[in-house]
C-alpha positions in Angstrom: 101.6 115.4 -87.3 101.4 118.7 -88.9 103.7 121.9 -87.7 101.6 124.5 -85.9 100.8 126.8 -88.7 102.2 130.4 -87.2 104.7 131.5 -89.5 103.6 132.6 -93.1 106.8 131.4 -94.9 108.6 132.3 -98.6 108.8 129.3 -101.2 112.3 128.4 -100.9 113.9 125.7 -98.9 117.6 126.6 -97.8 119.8 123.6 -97.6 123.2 124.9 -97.7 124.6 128.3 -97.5 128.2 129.6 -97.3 129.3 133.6 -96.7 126.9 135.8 -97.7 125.0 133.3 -99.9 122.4 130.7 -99.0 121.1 128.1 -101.7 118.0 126.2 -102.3 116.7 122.4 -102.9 117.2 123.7 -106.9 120.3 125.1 -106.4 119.5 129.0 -107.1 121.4 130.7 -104.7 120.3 133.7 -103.0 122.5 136.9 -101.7 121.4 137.0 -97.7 121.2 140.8 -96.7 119.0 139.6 -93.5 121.3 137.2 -91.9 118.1 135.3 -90.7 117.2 138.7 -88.2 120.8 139.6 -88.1 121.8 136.1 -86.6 124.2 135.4 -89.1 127.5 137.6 -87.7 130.3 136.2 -89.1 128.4 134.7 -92.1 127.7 131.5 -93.0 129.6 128.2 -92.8 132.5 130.7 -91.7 135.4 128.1 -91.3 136.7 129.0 -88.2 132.9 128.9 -86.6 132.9 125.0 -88.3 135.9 124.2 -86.8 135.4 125.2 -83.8 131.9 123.9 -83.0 133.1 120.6 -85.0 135.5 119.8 -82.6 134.0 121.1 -79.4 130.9 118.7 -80.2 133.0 115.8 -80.9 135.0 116.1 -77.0 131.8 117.7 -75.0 128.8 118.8 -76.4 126.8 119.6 -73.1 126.8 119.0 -69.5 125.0 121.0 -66.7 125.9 124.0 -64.9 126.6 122.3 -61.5 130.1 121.6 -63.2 133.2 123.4 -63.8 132.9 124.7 -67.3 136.2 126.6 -67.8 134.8 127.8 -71.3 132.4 130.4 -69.8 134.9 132.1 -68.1 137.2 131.8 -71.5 134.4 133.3 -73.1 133.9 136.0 -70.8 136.8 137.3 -70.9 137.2 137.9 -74.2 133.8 139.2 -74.3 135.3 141.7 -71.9 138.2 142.9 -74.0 136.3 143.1 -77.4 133.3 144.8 -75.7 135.3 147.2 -73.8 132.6 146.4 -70.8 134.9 145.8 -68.0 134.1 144.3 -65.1 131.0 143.3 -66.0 129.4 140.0 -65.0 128.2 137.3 -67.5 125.4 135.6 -67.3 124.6 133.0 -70.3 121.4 131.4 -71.3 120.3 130.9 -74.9 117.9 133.1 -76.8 117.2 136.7 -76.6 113.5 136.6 -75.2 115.2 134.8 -72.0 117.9 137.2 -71.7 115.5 140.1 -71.7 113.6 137.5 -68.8 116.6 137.8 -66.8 117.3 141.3 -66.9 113.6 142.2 -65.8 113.7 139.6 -63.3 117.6 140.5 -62.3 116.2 144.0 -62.5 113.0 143.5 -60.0 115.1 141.3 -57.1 117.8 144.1 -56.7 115.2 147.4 -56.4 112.6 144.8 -54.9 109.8 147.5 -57.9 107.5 145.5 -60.1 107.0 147.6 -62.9 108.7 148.5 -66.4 109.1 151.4 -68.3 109.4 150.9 -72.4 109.0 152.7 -74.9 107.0 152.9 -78.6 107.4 150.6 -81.0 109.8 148.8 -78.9 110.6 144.7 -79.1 112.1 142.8 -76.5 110.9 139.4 -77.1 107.8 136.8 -76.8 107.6 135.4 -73.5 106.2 136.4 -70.0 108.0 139.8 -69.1 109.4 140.3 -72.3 106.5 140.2 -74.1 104.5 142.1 -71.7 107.1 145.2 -72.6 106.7 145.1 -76.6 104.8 147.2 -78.0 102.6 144.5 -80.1 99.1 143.6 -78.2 98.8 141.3 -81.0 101.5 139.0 -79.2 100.6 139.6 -76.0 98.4 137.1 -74.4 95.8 137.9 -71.0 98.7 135.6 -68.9 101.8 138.1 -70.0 99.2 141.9 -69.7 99.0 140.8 -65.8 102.7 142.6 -66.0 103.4 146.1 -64.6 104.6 147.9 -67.9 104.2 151.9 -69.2 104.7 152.7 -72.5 106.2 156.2 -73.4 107.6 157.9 -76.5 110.6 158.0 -77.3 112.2 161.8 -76.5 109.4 161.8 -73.9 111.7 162.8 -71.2 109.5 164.7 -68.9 107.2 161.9 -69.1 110.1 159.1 -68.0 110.5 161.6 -65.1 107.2 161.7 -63.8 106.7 157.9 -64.1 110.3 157.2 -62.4 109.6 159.5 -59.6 106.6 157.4 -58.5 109.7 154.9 -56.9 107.7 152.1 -58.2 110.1 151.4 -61.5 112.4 148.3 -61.3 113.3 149.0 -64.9 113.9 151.1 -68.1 114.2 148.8 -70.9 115.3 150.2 -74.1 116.8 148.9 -77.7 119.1 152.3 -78.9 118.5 151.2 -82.2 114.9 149.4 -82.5 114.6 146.5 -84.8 111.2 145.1 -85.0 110.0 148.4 -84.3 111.5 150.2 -87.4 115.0 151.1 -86.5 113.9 154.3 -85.0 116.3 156.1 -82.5 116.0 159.0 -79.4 118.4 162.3 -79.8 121.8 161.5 -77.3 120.7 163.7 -74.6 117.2 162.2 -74.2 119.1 158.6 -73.5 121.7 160.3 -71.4 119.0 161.7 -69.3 117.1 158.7 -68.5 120.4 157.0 -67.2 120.8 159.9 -64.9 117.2 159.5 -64.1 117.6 156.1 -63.4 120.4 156.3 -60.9 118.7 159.1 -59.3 115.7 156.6 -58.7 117.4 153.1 -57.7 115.8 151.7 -61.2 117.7 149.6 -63.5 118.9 151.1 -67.0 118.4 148.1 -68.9 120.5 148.2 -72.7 118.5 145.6 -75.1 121.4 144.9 -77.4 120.0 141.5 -78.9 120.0 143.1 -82.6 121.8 146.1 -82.4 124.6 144.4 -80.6 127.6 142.5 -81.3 129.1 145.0 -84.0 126.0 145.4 -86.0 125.7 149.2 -85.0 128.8 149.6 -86.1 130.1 150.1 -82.2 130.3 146.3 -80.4 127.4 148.1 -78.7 124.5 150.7 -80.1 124.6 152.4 -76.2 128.1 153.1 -76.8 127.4 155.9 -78.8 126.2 157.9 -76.1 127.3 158.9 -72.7 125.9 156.2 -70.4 126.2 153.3 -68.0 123.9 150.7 -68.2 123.6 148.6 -65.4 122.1 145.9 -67.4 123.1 145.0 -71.0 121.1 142.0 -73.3 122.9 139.8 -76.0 121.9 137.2 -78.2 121.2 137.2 -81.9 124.9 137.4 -83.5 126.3 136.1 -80.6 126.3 132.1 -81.9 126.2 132.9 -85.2 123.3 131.0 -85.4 124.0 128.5 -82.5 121.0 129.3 -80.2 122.3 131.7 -77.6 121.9 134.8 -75.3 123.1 136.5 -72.1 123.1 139.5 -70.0 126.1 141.7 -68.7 125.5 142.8 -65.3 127.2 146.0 -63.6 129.7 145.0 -60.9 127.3 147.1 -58.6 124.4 144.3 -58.7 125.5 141.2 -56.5 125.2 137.5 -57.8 123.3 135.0 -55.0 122.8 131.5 -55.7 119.7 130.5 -57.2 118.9 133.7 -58.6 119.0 132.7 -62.4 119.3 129.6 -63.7 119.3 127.6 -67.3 119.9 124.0 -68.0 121.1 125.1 -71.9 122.5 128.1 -71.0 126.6 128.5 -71.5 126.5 124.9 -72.2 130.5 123.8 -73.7 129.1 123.9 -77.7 127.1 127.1 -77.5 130.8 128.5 -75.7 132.4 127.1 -78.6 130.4 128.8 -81.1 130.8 132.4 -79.3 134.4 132.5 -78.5 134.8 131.8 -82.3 132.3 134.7 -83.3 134.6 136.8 -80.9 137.7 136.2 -82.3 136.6 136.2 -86.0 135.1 139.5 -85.3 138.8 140.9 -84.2 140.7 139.0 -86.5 138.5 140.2 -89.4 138.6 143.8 -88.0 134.4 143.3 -88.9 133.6 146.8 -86.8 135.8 148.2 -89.0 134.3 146.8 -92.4 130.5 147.3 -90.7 131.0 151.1 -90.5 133.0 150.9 -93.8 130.0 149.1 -95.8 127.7 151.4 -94.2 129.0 154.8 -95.9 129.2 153.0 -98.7 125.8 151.9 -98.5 124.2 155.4 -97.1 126.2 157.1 -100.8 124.3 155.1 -102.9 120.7 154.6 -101.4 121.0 158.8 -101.2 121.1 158.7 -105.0 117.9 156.9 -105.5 114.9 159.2 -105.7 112.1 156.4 -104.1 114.0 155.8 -101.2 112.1 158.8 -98.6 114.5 158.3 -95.5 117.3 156.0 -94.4 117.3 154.8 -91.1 119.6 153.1 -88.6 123.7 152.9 -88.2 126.8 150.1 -89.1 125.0 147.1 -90.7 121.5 148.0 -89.1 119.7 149.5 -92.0 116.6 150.8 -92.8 115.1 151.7 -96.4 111.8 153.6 -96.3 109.5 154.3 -99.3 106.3 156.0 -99.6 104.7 152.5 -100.4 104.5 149.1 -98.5 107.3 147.1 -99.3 105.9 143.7 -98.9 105.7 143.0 -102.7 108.8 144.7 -103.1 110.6 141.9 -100.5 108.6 139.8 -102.5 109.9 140.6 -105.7 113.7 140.7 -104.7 113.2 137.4 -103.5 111.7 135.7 -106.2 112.9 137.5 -109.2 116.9 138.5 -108.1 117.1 136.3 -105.4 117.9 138.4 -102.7 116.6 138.3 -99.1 116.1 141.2 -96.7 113.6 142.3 -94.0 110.1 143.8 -93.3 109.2 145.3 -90.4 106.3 146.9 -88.1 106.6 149.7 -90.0 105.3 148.5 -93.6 106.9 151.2 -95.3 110.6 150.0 -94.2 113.0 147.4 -95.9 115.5 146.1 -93.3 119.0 145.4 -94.2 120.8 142.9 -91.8 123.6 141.3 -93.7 127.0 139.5 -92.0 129.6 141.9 -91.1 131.7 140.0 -93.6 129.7 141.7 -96.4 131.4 143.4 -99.1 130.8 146.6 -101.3 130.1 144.6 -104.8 127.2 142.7 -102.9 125.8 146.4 -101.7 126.3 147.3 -105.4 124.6 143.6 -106.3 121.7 145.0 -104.3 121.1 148.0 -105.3 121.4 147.5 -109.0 118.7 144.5 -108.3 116.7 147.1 -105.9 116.5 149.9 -108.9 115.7 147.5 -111.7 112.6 146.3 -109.7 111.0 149.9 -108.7 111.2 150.8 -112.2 109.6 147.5 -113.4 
């Protein structure tokens, strides 16, 4: 039976990888910068993340949630303390497409509004809602347009107003950093302003945090730069360190009635496992600390290279923009100095996504690789 052919795919086969390194069927081993779309957190094969998923998968791997599983409620509390989001509720399911799902939907029962507000460029996932509220019609099937969603600009703010003010808005969704999008960002007082908006309205501030979450901005979240309260907050991504998984904070304010959300994956023991590891490397490791370290590190040496036009993005969320397409480029790195990083919508960009365990002599590793090939 052949695989549905939807993915145009590199030549190389990973079959192993450990740290920051991933390595082939020949053995060539490849430095990862992209983390696999920033899942890889705490990096590969980290052994704390073995051990625990090793042994959680040898006592329970998975039963329902019409049980007692004292391992979500282990897991969010230390989510709690390392996020500095107290009192927030946790609700677990397992990619970030379905956490985005559940916020909408969360988002809809409790102001009883059908329709979305996004933004430009923005990506929230592929299915149903989700979809219907990225900016891609390419992805978005006849089934998902039948959703209520308005796309504005980002820094549109009189625009949010008007729209919000027609009371029929369950939700503003928005990424503070976008990914897929380009990792572009609004000015502080445009997002501070639609959260005031949004209280003022009864509509949901919705935080997409799937990418630019989980330390990767160089905060635990990207909204915590800026003065605001969302009432909604999406995880996945780096949260499993590549065990499938994704949730959604929810602001003491919204109530919880049974049979509101449901998952049969979701929260299950090994997936629990896997994140209370990724949260306890990620303090143990101080990686917030090394994320906005590597950062000024990288930001000194990508200023001194003339090709680069702009540099986008914050912590480990990085954005290299040229005055060319950069698909041969990725190309090149990956073939030639075997190095992996990211495209995005915006051809122009090279995405940089590494494990918050990287290290300044793989940033200089890159970049002496990235100036030998624009000069070749």
């Amino acid at each position: 039976m052949p695989l549905f052919n939807v993915y145009p795919l590199y030549d190389v086969t990973p079959v192993k990888a450990k740290g920051i390194y991933v390595y082939d069927d020949n053995k060539t081993e490849y430095l990862d910068l992209y983390g696999g779309h920033g899942v890889i957190s705490i990096g590969h094969g980290h052994p704390k993340y073995v051990e625990a998923v090793s042994k959680q998968v040898s006592r329970l791997g998975f039963y329902s949630n019409a049980i007692q599983n004292p391992l979500q409620k282990k897991l969010a509390s230390k989510l709690e303390e390392v996020s500095g989001c107290k009192d927030y509720q946790l609700f677990l399911c397992n990619s970030g497409a379905e956490a985005n799902e559940n916020a909408l939907k969360l988002a809809s029962f409790k102001t009883e509004k059908p329709r979305v507000i996004a933004f430009s460029n923005s990506f929230h996932g592929r299915t149903s809602a989700a979809v219907a509220a990225t900016d891609n019609k390419n992805i978005i099937a006849p089934i998902n347009a039948q959703q209520k969603v308005t796309f504005l600009d980002l820094n549109d703010i009189d625009a949010v107003k008007t729209e919000l003010e027609k009371g029929d808005v369950c939700a503003v969704i928005v990424e503070f950093i976008q990914g897929v999008g380009g990792l572009d960002q609004a000015d502080a007082t445009f997002y501070e302003q639609v959260d005031a908006l949004c209280k003022a309205n009864n509509t949901m501030f919705i935080a997409d945090e799937i990418q630019c979450g989980y330390g990767r901005s160089g905060k635990f979240f990207a909204y915590q730069y800026y003065n605001v309260t969302p009432d909604i907050i999406s995880i996945a991504k780096g949260m499993g360190n590549g065990f499938p998984m994704g949730g959604i904070l929810i602001h003491p304010s919204i109530e919880a009635k049974f049979g509101m959300l449901g998952t049969t994956f979701g929260g299950n023991h090994l997936a629990c496992a896997a994140g209370l590891s990724v949260l306890e490397v990620i303090v143990e490791q101080n990686l917030l600390e090394n994320a906005n370290e590597i950062s000024c590190y990288f930001l000194k040496i990508a200023k001194t290279i003339p090709q680069i036009k702009k540099i986008k993005g914050k912590g480990l969320m990085l954005g290299l923009e040229f005055d060319f397409e950069v698909g041969d480029l990725r190309k090149k790195l990956i073939y030639d100095y075997h190095i992996f990083t990211g495209g995005a919508m915006n051809k122009k960009l090279l995405r940089i996504l590494p494990p918050l365990t990287v290290r300044k002599d793989h940033i200089n590793h890159f970049f002496e690789a990235l100036v030998d090939a624009l000069e070749a």
